[in-house]
C-alpha positions in Angstrom: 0.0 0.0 0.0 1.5 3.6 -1.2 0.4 6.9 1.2 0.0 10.2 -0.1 0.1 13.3 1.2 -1.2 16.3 -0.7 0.7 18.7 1.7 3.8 16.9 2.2 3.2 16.1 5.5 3.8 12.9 7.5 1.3 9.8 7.8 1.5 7.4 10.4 1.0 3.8 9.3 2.5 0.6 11.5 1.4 -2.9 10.9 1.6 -5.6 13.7 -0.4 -8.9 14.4 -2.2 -9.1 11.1 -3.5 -5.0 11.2 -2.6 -2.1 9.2 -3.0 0.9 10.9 -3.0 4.3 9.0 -3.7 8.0 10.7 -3.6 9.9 8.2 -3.6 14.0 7.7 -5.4 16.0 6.2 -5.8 15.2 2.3 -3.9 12.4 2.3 -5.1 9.2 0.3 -3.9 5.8 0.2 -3.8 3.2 -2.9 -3.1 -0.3 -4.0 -1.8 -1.4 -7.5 -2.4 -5.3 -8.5 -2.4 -7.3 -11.8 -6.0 -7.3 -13.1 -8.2 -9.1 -11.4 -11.7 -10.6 -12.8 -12.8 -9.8 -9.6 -16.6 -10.7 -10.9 -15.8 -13.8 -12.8 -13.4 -15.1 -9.9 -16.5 -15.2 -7.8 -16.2 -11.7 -5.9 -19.0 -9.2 -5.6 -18.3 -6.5 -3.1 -14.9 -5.2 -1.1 -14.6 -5.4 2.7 -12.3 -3.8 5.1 -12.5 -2.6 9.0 -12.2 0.7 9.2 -12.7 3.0 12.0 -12.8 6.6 11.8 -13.8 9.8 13.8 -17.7 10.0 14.1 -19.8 11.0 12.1 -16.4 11.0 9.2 -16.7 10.2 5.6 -14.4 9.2 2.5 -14.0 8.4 -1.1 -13.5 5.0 -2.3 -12.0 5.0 -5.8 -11.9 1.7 -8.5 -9.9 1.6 -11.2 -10.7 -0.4 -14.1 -9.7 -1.2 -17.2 -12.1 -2.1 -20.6 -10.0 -5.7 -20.4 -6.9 -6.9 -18.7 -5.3 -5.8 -22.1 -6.2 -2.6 -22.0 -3.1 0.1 -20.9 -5.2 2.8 -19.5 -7.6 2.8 -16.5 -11.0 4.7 -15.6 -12.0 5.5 -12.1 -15.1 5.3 -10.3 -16.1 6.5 -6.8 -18.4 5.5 -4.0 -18.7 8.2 -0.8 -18.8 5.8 2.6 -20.0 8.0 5.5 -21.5 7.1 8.6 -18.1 6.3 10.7 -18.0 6.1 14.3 -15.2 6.2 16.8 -15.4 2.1 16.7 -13.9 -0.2 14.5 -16.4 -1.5 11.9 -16.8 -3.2 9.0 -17.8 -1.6 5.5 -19.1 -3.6 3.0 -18.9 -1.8 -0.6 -21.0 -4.1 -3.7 -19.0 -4.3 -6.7 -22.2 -2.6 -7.9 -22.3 0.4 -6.8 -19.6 1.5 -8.8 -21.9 2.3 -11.8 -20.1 1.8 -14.9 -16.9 -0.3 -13.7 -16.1 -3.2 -15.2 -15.7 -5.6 -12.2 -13.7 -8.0 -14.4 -10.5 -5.7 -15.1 -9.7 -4.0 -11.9 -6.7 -2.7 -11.1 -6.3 -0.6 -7.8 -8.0 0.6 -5.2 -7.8 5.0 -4.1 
């Protein structure tokens, strides 16, 4: 996982015991590059994490997908996730709701 800072400044992020953890700054983002994935023909149909977040906080989920495996450039599509408390909880985004994405060449994840 890559994390950006718009500003420059400094993220925190520390894995132990099978968790990420990420405090991140103001306009900071955070992506993942993979091969492409038939995510939908592979059997998948949504993408799952923990996340917890200051209440009442939202974010931008971004998808980047390609016409085919083949294909060398990518579009994006975004899904707003709001609702976070101050507690650890799960987020379960469909496939879906990303209108338009081809859920069988995707490619990162914003």
């Amino acid at each position: 996982m890559l994390i950006y800072s718009d500003d420059g400044s400094t993220t925190s992020a520390s894995a132990a015991n099978g968790k990420l953890t990420i405090v991140p700054n103001a306009n900071s983002y955070f992506y993942e590059t993979f091969p492409c994935q038939a995510a939908s023909s592979d059997g998948y149909n949504a993408i799952t994490f923990s996340v917890k977040g200051p209440a009442d906080a939202s974010f931008t989920l971004e998808i980047q997908t390609k016409g085919s495996c083949s294909a060398s450039t990518y579009q994006s599509y975004f899904h707003q996730v709001s609702g976070l408390t101050d507690v650890s909880q799960t987020i379960i985004v469909p496939l879906s709701s990303f209108a338009g994405a081809n859920a069988n060449a995707v490619t990162s994840l914003v």
